[in-house]
Backbone as a chain_set.jsonl record, in Angstrom:
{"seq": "XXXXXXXXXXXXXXXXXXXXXXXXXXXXXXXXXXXXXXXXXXXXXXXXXXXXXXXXXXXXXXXXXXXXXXXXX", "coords": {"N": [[0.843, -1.177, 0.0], [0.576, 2.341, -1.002], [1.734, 4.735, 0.685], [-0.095, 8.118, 1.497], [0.708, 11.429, -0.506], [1.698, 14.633, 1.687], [0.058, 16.783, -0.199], [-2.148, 15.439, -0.3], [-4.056, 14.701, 1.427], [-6.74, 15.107, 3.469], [-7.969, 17.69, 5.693], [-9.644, 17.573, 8.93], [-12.255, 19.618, 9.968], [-12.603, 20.151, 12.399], [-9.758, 19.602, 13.621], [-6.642, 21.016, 14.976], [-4.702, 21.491, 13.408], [-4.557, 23.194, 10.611], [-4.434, 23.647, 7.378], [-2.223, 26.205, 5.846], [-4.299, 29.115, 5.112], [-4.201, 30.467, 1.238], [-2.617, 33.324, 0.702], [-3.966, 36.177, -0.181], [-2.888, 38.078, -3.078], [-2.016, 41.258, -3.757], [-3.31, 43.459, -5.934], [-2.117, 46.065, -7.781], [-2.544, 49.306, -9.637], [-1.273, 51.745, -12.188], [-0.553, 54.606, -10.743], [-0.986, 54.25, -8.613], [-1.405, 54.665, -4.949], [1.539, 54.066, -2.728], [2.926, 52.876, -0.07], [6.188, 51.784, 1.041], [8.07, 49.501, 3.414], [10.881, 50.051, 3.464], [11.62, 51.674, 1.334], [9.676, 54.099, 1.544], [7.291, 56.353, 0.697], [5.83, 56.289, -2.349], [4.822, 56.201, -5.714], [2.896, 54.26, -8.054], [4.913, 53.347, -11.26], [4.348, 51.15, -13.377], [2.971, 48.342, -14.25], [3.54, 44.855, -14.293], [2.614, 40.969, -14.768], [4.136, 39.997, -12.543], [5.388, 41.633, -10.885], [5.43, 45.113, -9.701], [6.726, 48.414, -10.364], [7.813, 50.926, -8.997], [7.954, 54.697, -8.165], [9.968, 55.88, -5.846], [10.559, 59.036, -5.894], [12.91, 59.646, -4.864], [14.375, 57.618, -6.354], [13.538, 54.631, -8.949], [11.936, 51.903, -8.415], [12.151, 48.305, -9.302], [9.695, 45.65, -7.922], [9.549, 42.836, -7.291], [6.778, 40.247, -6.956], [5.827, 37.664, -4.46], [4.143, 41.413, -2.528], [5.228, 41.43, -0.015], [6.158, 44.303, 1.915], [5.488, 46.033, 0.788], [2.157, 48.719, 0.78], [-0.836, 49.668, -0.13], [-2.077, 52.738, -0.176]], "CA": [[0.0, 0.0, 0.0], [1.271, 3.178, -0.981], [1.526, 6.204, 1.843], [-0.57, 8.889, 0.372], [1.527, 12.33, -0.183], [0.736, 15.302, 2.176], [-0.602, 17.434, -0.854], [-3.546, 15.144, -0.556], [-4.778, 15.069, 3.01], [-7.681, 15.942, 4.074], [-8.209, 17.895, 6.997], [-10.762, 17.304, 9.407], [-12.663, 20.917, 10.556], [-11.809, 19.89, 14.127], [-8.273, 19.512, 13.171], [-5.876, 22.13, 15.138], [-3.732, 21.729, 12.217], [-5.645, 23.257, 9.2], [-3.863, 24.127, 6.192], [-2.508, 27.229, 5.787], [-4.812, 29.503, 3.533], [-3.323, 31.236, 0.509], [-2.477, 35.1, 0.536], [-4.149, 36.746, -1.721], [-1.847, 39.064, -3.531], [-2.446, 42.511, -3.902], [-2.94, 44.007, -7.345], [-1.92, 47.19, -7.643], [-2.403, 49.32, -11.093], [-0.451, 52.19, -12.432], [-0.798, 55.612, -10.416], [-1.736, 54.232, -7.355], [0.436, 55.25, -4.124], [2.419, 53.046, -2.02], [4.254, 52.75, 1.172], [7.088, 50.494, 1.626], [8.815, 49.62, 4.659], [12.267, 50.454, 3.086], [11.817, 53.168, 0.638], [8.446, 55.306, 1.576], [6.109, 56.622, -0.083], [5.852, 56.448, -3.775], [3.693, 56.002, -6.736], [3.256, 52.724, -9.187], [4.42, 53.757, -12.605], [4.504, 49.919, -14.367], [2.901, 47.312, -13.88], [3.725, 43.519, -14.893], [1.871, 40.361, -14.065], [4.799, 39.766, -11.121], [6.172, 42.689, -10.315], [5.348, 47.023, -10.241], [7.426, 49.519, -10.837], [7.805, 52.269, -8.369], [8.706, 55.9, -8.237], [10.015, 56.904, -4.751], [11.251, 60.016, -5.857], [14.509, 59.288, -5.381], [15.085, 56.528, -6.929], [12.66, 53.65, -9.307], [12.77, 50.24, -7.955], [10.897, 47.126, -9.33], [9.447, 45.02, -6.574], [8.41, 41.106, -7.51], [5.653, 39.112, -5.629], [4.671, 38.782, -3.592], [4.512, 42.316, -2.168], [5.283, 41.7, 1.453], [6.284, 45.688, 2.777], [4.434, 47.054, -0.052], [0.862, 48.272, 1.263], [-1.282, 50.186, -0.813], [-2.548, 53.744, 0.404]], "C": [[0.889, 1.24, 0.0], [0.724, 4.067, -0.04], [1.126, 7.508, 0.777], [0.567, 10.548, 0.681], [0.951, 13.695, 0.526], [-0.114, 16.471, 1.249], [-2.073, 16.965, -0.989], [-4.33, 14.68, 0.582], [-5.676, 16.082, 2.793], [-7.777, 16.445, 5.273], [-9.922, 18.365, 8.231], [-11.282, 18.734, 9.828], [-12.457, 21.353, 11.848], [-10.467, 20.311, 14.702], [-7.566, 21.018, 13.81], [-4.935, 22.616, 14.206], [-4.622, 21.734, 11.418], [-4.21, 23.922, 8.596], [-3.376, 25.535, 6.182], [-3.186, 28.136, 4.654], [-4.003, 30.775, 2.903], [-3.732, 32.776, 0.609], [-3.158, 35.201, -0.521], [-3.221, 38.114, -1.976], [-2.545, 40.15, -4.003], [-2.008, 42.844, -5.057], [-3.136, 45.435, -7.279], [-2.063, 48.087, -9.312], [-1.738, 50.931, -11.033], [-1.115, 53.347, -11.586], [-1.554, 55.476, -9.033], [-0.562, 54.791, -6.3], [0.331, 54.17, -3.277], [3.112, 53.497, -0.939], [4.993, 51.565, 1.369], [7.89, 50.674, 2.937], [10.183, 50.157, 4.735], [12.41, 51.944, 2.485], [11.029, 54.111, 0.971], [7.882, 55.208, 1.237], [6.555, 56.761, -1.279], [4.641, 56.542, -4.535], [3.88, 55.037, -8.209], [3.213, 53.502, -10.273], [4.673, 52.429, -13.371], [4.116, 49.068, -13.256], [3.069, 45.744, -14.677], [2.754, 42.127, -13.995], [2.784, 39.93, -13.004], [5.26, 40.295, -10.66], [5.655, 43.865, -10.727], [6.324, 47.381, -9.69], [6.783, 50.727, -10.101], [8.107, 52.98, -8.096], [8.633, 56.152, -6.61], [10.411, 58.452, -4.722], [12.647, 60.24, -6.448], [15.738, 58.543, -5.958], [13.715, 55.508, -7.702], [13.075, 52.466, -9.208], [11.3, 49.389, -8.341], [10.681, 46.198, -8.091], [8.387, 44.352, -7.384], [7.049, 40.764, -6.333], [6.138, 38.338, -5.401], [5.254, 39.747, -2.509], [4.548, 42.589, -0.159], [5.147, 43.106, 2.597], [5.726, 46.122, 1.822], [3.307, 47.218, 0.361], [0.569, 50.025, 0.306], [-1.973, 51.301, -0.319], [-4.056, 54.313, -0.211]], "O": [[1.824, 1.324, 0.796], [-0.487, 4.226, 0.114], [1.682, 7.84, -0.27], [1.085, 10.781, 1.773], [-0.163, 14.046, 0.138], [-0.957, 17.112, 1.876], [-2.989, 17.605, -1.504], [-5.447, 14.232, 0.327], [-5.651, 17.21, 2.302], [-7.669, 15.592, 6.155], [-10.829, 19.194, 8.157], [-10.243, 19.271, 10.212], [-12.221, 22.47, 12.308], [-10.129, 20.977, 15.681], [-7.865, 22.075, 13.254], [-4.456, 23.748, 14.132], [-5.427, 20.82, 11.242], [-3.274, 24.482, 9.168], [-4.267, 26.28, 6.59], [-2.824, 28.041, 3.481], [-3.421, 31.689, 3.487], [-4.86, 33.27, 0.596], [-3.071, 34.554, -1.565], [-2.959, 38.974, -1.136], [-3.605, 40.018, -4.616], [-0.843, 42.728, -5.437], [-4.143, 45.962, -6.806], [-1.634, 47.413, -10.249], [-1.656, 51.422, -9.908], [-2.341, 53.242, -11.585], [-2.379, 56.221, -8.505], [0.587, 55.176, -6.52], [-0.666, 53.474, -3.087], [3.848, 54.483, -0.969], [4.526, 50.507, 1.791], [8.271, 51.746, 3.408], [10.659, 50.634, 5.766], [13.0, 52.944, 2.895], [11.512, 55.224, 0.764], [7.408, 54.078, 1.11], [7.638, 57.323, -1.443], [3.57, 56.917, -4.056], [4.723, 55.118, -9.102], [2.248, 54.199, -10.588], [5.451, 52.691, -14.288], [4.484, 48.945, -12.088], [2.582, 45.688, -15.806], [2.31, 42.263, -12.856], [2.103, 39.258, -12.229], [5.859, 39.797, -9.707], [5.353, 43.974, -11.915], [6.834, 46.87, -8.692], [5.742, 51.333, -10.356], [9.031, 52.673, -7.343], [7.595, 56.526, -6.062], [10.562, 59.044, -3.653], [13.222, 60.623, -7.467], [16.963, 58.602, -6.058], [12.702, 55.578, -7.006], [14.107, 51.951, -9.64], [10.12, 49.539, -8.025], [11.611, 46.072, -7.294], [7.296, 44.65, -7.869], [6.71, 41.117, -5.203], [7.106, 38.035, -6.098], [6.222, 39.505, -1.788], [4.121, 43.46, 0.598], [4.472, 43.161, 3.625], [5.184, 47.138, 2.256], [2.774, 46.126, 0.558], [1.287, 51.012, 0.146], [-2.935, 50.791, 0.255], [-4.598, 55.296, 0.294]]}, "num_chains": 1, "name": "protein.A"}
């Protein structure tokens, strides 16, 4: 008998161990503003389906997903 793999467990509703559920990723579109934990405040000028493009001012830095310190203002 094969051991089934844990991608296919079920978990019971009871269960203290539940799954963890997926992030949803924040979509951001061009001209929105931003705060990051590193750079500040900015404003999205590009977006791609895994990464925007953002103007702090003083510098434009792309930032992949998912956008952990990025939060959308």
């Amino acid at each position: 008998m094969k051991p089934r793999s844990a991608g296919q467990r079920r978990h019971l509703a009871s269960s203290p161990f539940q799954p963890q559920p997926e992030q949803a990723v924040e979509e951001y579109a061009v001209e929105d503003r931003v705060s990051h934990d590193r750079y500040g405040l900015g404003r999205v000028v590009g977006v791609e389906e895994a990464a925007v493009t953002v103007d702090f001012g003083s510098q434009t830095v792309r930032i992949v997903s998912p956008f952990h310190k990025l939060e959308k203002l």
